[in-house]
C-alpha positions, -999 to +999 in steps of 0.1 A: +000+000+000+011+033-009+021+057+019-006+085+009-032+062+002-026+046+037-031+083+049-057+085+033-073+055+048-065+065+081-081+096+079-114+082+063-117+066+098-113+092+121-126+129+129-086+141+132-053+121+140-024+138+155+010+130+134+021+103+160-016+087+155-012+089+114+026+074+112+018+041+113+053+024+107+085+039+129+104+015+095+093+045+072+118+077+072+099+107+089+115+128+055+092+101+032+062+103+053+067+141+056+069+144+019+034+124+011+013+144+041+026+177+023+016+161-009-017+156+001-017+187+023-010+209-011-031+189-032-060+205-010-074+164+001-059+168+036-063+197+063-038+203+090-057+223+122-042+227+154-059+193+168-042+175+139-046+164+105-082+155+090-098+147+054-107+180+038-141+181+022-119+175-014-106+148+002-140+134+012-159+138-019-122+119-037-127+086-009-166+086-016-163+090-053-133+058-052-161+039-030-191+044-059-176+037-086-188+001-102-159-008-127-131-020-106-101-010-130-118+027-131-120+031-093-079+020-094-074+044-116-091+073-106-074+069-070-044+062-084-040+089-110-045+111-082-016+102-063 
């Protein structure tokens, strides 16, 4: 699984998750971790707020639209062009 579409996943799940709560895996570099969650961040599907990080309403509509789509290879595709 990809690093920002594990973010992703752990977001979808939650109301917010402070950084400690969304690094899943001490293996992965904090640099490589950092550099998804800004990639996310500055692609407008994550917010960061002062209780943590959350799905922005982008980000919401992106994991709902991946959830309803019917055709398989489409729904890999449109979350994976994305990232």
């Amino acid at each position: 699984m990809s690093i920002q579409r594990d973010i992703i996943s752990r977001l979808k799940n939650a109301d917010t998750l402070r950084y400690s709560q969304l690094k899943p895996n001490q293996e992965i570099p904090n640099d490589l971790y950092n550099y998804h969650l800004k990639k996310l961040l500055s692609d407008g599907l994550v917010e960061k707020l002062d209780t943590g990080y959350r799905l922005s309403p982008q980000g919401k509509r992106h994991v709902a639209d991946a959830h309803h789509t019917s055709d398989q290879s489409n729904r890999l595709f449109k979350f994976n062009a994305l990232l």
